[in-house]
Jmol script that loads the backbone (N, CA, C; Angstrom):
load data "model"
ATOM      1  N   UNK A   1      83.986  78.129 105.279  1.00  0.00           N
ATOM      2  CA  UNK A   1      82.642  77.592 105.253  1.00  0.00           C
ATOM      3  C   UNK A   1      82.336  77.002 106.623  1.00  0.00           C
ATOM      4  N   UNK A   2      81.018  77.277 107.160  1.00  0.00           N
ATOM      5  CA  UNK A   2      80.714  76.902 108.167  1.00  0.00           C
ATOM      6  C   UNK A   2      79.180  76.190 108.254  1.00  0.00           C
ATOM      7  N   UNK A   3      78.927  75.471 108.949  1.00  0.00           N
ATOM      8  CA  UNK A   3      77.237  75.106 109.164  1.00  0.00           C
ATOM      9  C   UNK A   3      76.411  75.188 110.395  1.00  0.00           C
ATOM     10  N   UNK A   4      75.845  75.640 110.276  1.00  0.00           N
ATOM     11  CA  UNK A   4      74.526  75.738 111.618  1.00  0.00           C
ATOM     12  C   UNK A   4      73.778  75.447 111.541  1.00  0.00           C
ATOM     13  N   UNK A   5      73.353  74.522 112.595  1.00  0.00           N
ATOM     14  CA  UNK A   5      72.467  73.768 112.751  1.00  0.00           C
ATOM     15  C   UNK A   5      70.890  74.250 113.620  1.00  0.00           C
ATOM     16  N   UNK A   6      70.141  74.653 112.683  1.00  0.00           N
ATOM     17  CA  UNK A   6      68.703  75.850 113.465  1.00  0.00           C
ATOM     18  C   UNK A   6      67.822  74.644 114.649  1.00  0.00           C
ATOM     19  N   UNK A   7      67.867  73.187 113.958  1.00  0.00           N
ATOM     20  CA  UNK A   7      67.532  72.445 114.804  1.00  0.00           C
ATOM     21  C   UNK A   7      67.741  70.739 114.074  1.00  0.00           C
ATOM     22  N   UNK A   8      67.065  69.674 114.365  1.00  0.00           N
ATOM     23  CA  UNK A   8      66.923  68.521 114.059  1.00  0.00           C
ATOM     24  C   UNK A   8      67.132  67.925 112.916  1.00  0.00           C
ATOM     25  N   UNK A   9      66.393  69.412 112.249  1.00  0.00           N
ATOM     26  CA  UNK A   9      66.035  69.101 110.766  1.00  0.00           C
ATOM     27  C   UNK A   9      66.662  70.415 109.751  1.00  0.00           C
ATOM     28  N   UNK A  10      66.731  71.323 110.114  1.00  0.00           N
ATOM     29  CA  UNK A  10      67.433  72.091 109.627  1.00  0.00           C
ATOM     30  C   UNK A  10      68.652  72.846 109.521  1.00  0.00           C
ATOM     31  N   UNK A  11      69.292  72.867 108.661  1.00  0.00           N
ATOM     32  CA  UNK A  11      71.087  73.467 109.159  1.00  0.00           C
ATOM     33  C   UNK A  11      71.571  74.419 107.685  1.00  0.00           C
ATOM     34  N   UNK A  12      71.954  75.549 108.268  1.00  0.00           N
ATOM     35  CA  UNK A  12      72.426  76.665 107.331  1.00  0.00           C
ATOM     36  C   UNK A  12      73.655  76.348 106.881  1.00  0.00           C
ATOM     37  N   UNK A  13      74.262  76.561 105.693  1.00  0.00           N
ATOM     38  CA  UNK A  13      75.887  76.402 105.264  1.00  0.00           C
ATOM     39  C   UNK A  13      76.357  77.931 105.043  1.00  0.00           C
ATOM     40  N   UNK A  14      76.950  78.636 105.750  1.00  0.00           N
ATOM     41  CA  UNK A  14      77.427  79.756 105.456  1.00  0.00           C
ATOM     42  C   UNK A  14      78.774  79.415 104.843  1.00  0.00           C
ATOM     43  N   UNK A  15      78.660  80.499 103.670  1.00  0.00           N
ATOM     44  CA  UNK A  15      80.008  80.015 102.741  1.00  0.00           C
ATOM     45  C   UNK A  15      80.412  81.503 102.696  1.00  0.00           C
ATOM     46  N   UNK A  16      82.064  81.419 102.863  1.00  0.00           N
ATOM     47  CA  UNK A  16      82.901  83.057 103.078  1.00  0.00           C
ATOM     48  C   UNK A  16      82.574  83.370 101.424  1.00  0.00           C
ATOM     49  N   UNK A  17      83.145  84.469 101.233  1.00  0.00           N
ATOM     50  CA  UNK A  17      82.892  85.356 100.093  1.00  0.00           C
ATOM     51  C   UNK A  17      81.782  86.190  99.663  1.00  0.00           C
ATOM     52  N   UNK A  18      81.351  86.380  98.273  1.00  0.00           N
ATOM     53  CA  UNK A  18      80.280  87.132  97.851  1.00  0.00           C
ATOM     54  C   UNK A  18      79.187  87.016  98.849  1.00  0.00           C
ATOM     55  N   UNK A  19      78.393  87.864  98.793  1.00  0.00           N
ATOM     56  CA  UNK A  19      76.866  87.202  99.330  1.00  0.00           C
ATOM     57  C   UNK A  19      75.847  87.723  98.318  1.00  0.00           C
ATOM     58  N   UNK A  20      74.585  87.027  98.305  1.00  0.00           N
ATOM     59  CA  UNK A  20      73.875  87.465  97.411  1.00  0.00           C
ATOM     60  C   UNK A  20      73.355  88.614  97.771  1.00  0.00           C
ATOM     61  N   UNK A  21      72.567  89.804  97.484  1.00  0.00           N
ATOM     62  CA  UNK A  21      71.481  91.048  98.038  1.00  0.00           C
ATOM     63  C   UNK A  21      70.570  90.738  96.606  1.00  0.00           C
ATOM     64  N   UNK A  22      69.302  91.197  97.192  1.00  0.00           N
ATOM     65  CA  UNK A  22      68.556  91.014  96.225  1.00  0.00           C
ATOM     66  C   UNK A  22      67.935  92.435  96.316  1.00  0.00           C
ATOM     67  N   UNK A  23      67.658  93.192  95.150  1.00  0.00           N
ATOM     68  CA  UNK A  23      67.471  94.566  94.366  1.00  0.00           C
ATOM     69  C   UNK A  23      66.449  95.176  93.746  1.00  0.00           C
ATOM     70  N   UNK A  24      65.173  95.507  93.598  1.00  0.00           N
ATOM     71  CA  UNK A  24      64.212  96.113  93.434  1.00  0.00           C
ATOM     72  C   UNK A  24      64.211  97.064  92.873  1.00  0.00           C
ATOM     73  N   UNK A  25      63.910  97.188  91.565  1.00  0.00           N
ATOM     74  CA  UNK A  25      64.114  98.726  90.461  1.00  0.00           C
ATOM     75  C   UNK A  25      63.047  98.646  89.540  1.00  0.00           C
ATOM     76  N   UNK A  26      62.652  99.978  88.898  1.00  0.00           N
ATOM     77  CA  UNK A  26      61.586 100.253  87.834  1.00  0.00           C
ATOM     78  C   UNK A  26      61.356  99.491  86.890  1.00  0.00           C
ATOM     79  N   UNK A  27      61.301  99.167  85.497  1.00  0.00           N
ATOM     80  CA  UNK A  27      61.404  98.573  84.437  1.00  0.00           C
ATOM     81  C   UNK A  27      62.412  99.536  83.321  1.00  0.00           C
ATOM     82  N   UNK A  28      61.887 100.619  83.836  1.00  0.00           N
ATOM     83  CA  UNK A  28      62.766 101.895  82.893  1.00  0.00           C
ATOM     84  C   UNK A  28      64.299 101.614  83.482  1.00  0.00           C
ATOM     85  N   UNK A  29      64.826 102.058  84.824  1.00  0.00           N
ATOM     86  CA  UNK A  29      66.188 101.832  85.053  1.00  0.00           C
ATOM     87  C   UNK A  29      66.546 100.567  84.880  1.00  0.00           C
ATOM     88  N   UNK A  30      65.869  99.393  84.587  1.00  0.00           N
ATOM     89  CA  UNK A  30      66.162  97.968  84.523  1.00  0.00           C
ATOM     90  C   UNK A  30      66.494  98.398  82.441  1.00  0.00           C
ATOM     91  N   UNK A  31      65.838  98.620  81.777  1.00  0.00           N
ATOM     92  CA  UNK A  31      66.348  98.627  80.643  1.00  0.00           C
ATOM     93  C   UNK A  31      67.323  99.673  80.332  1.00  0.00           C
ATOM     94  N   UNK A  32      67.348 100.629  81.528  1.00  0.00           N
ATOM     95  CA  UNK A  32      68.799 101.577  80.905  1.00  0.00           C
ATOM     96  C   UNK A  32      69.859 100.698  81.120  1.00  0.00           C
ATOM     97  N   UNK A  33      70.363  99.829  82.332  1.00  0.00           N
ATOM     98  CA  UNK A  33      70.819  99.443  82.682  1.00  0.00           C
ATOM     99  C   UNK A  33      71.242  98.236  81.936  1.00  0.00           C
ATOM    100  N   UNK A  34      70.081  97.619  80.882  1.00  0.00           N
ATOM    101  CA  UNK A  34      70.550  96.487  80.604  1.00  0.00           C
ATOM    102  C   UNK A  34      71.167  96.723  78.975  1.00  0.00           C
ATOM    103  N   UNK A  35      70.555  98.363  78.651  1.00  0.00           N
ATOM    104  CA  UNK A  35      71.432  98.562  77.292  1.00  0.00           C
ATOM    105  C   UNK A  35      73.064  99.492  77.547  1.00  0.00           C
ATOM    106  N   UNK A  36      73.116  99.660  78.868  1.00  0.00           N
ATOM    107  CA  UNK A  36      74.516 100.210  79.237  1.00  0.00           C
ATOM    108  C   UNK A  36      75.380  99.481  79.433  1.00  0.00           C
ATOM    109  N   UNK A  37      75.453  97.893  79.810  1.00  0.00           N
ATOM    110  CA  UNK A  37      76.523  97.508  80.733  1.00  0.00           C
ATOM    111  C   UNK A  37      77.350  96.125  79.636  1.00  0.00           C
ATOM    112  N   UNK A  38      76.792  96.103  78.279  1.00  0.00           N
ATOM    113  CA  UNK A  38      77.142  95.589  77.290  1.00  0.00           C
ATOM    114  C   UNK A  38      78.477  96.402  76.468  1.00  0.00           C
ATOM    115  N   UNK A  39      77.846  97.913  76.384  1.00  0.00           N
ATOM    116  CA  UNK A  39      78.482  98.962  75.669  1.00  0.00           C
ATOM    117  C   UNK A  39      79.274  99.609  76.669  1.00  0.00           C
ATOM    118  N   UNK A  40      79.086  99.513  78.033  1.00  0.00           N
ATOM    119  CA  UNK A  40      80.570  99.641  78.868  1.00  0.00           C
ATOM    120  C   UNK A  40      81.621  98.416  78.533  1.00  0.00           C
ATOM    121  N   UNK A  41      81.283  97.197  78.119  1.00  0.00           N
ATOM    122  CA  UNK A  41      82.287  96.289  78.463  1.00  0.00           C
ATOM    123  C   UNK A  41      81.996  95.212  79.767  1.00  0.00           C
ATOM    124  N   UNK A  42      80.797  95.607  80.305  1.00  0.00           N
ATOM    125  CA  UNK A  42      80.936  94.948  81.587  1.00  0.00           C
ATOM    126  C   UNK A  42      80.569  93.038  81.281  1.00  0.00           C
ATOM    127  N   UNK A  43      81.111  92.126  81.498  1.00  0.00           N
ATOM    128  CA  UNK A  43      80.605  90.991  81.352  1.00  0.00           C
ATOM    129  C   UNK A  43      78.761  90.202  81.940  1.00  0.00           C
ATOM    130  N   UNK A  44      78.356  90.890  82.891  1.00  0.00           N
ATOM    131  CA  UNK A  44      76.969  90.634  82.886  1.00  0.00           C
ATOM    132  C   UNK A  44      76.454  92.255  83.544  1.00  0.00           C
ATOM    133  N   UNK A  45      75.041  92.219  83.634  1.00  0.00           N
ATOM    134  CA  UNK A  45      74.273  92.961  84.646  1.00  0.00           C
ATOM    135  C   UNK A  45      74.740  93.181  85.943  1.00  0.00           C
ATOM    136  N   UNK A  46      75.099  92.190  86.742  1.00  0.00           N
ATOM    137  CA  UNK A  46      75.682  91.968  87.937  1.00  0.00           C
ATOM    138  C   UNK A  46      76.826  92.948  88.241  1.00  0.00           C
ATOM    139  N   UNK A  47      77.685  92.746  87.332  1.00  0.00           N
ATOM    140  CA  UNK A  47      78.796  93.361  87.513  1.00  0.00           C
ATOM    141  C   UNK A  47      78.754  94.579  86.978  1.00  0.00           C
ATOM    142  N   UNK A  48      78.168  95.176  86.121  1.00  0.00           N
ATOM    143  CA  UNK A  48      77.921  96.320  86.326  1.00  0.00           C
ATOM    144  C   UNK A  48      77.411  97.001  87.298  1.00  0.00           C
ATOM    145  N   UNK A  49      76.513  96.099  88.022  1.00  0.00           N
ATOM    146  CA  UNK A  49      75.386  97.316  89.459  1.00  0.00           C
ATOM    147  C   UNK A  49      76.743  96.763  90.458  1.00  0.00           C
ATOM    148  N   UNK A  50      77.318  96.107  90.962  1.00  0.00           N
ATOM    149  CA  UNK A  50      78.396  95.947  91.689  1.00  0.00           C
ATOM    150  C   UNK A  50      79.393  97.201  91.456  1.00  0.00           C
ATOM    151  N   UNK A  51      79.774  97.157  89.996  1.00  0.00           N
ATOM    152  CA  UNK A  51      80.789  98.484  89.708  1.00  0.00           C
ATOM    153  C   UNK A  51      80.085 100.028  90.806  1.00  0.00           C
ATOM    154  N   UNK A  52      79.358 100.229  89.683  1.00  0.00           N
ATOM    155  CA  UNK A  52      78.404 101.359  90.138  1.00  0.00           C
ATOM    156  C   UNK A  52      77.911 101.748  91.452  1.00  0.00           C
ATOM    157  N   UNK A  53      77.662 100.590  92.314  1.00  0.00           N
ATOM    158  CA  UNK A  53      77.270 100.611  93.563  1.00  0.00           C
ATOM    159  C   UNK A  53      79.058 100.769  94.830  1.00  0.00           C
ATOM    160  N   UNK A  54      79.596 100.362  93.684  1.00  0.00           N
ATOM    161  CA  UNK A  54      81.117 100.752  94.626  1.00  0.00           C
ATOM    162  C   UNK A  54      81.681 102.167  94.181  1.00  0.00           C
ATOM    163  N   UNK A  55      81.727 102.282  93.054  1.00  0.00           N
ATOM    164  CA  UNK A  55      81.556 103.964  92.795  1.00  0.00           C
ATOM    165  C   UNK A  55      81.152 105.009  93.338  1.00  0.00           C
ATOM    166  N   UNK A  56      79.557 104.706  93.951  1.00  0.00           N
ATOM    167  CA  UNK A  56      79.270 105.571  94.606  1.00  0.00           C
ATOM    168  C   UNK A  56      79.298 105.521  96.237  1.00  0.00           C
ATOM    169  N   UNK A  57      79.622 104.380  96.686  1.00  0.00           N
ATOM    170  CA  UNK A  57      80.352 104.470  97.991  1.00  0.00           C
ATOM    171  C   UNK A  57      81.316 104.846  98.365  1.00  0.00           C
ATOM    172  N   UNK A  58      82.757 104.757  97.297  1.00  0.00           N
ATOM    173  CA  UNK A  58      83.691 105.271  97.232  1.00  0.00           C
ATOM    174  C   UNK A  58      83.592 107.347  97.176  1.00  0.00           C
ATOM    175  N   UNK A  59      82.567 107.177  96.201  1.00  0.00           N
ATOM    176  CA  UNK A  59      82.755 108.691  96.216  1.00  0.00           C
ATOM    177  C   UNK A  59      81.678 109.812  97.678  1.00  0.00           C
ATOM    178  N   UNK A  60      80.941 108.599  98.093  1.00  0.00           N
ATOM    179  CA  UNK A  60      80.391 109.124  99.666  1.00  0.00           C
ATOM    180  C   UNK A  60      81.065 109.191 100.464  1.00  0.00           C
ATOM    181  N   UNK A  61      81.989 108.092 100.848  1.00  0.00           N
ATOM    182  CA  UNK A  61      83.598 108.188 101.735  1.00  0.00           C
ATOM    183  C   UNK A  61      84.465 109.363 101.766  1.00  0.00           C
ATOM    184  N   UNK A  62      84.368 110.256  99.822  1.00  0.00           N
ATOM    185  CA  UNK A  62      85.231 110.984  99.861  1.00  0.00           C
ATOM    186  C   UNK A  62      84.874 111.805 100.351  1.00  0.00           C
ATOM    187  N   UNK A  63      83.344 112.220  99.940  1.00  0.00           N
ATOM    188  CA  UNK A  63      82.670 113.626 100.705  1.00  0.00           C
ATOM    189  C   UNK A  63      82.825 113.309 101.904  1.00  0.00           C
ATOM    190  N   UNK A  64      82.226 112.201 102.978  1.00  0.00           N
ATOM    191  CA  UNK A  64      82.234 112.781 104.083  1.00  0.00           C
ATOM    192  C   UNK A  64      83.592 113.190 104.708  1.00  0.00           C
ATOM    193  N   UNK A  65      84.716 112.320 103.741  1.00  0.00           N
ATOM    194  CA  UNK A  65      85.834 113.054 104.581  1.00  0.00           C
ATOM    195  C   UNK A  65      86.720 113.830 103.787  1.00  0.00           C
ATOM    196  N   UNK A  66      85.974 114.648 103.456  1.00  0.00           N
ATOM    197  CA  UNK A  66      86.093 115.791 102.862  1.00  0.00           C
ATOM    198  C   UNK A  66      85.265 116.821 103.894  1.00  0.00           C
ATOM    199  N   UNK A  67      83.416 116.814 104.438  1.00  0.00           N
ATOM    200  CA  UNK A  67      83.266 117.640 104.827  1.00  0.00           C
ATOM    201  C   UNK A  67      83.713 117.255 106.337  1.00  0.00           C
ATOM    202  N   UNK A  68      84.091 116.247 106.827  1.00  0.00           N
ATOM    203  CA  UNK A  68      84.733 116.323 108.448  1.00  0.00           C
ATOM    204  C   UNK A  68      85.990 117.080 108.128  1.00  0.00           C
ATOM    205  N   UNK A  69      86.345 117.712 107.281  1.00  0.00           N
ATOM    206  CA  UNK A  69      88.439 118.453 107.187  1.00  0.00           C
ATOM    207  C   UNK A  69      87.187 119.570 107.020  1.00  0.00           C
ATOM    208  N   UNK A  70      86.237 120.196 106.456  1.00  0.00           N
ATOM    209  CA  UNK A  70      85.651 120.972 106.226  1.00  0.00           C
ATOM    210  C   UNK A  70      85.037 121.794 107.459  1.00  0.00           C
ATOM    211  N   UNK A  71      84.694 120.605 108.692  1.00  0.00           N
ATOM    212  CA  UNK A  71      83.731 121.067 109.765  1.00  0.00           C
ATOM    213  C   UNK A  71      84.739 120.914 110.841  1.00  0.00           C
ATOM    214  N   UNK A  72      86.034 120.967 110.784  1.00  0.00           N
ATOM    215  CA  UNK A  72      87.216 120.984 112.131  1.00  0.00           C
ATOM    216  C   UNK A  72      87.745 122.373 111.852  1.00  0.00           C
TER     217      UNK A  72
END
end "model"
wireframe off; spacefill off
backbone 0.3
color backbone group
């Protein structure tokens, strides 16, 4: 944890770990989402779009290095 100070009156606390992102979606994928992640098991909303959102980074990593062995 750290603090910065912007000036006189104001000072930021940066704290290590999570960070928040904030997320913007339909109403339709907001209710698929909120009747899926109960019946996966997942303990909130959160952690389901966290799962999912590492899923598919993981599986973009694989393609691209998959097509760089592809394009040598």
């Amino acid at each position: 944890m750290r603090v910065v100070y912007r000036d006189d009156r104001t000072m930021e606390l940066i704290l290590d770990g999570p960070r928040v992102v904030t997320v913007k979606m339909d109403d339709k994928l907001l209710r698929q989402i909120d009747s899926l992640w109960p019946k996966l098991g997942f303990k909130s909303r959160s952690e389901f779009i966290r799962y999912a959102v590492s899923v598919v980074v993981k599986m973009a990593n694989r393609r691209i290095k998959i097509e760089d062995l592809l394009n040598t």
